[in-house]
Phi, psi and omega in degrees: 000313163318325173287308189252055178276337181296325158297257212311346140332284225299342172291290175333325229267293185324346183217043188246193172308151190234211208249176183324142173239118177261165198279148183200137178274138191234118135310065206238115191253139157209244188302336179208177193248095151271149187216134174189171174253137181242162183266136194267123156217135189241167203226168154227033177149044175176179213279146157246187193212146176288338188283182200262147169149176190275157176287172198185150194278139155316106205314308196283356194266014180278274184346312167306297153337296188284327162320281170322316244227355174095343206293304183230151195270333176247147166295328186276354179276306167318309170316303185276344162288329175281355194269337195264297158341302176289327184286353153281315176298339186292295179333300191263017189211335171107218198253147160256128159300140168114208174125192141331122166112316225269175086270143191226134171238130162245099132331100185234163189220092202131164188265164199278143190111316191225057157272149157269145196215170202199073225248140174244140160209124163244175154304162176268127168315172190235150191325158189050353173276138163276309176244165170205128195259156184212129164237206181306161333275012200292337193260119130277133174190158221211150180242104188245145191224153175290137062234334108195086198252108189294111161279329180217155197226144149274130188273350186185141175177129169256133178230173155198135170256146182224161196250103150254042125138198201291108180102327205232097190295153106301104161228157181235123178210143163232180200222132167250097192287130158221145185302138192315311219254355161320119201262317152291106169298019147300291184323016187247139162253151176226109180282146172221101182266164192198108164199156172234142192209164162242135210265143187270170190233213173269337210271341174285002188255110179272000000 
């Protein structure tokens, strides 16, 4: 059990306290027109979840650690514990968005348990870049209605992230959403964010 206290941390992580939640403008025109502010939470190289919770490290790459550091011994023992770590967080939190590499904004509208949510991920501009414009396939990003169940996917979408100075973005995306279950081009939406945020990081997860 001591060998996978580090995974189940990394699990632990997903529903402990989450970072500051600020405010961001969402847009969503389809069958009717919204226009609000929803609470914003954002990650830089680790994971979010649609569901309300703290961002949390990627399971295979704490597995990978616990590789280094000796806690567990074999890599196909690693594999499956982190595959089995994710597949709970998915369960109880919804798919994770992000990583390495990543920035992540999850947009929620609601009290925990029954939020809709609206998660974006790009690359992190690169050192010296201020902006950076992103379409498909670089933006993953997801519509989530609770418990969390991804209701829309995109078919299109320009984002652009800008750097206003350490940990902390400027993002603009806009989306053309369609419904899973969707039949139509009618079943489309098109969402539009406006947000400035500051992104928690791995050094940041207690």
């Amino acid at each position: 059990m001591r060998r996978l206290l580090p995974l189940l941390a990394a699990l632990g992580a997903c529903s402990g306290a989450g970072t500051i939640r600020q405010p961001a403008e969402v847009g969503i025109f389809g069958a009717e027109a919204r226009l609000e502010t929803w609470d914003a939470e954002a990650a830089e190289g680790i994971h979010l979840h649609p569901a309300p919770g703290a961002p949390c490290l990627d399971a295979r790459l704490v597995a990978e650690a616990s590789l280094r550091s000796g806690e567990l011994k074999a890599r196909a023992a690693a594999d499956a514990v982190a595959g089995m770590v994710e597949e709970m967080a998915a369960r109880s939190h919804g798919p994770a968005y992000g990583g390495p590499g990543r920035l992540t904004l999850a947009l929620r509208r609601g009290g925990p348990g029954g939020a809709e949510a609206l998660v974006v991920s790009v690359p992190i501009p690169e050192e010296g870049v201020k902006e950076r414009s992103y379409d498909l396939p670089e933006v993953a990003a997801g519509y989530h209605r609770p418990p969390p169940v991804l209701e829309a996917v995109p078919v299109w979408c320009r984002a652009f992230a800008r750097r206003l100075g350490p940990g902390r973005y400027r993002l603009e995306a806009f989306l053309v959403l369609r419904n899973e279950s969707a039949r139509t081009e009618e079943d489309r939406a098109l969402a539009v964010i406006r947000a400035e945020f500051s992104a928690a990081r791995a050094g940041d997860i207690r």
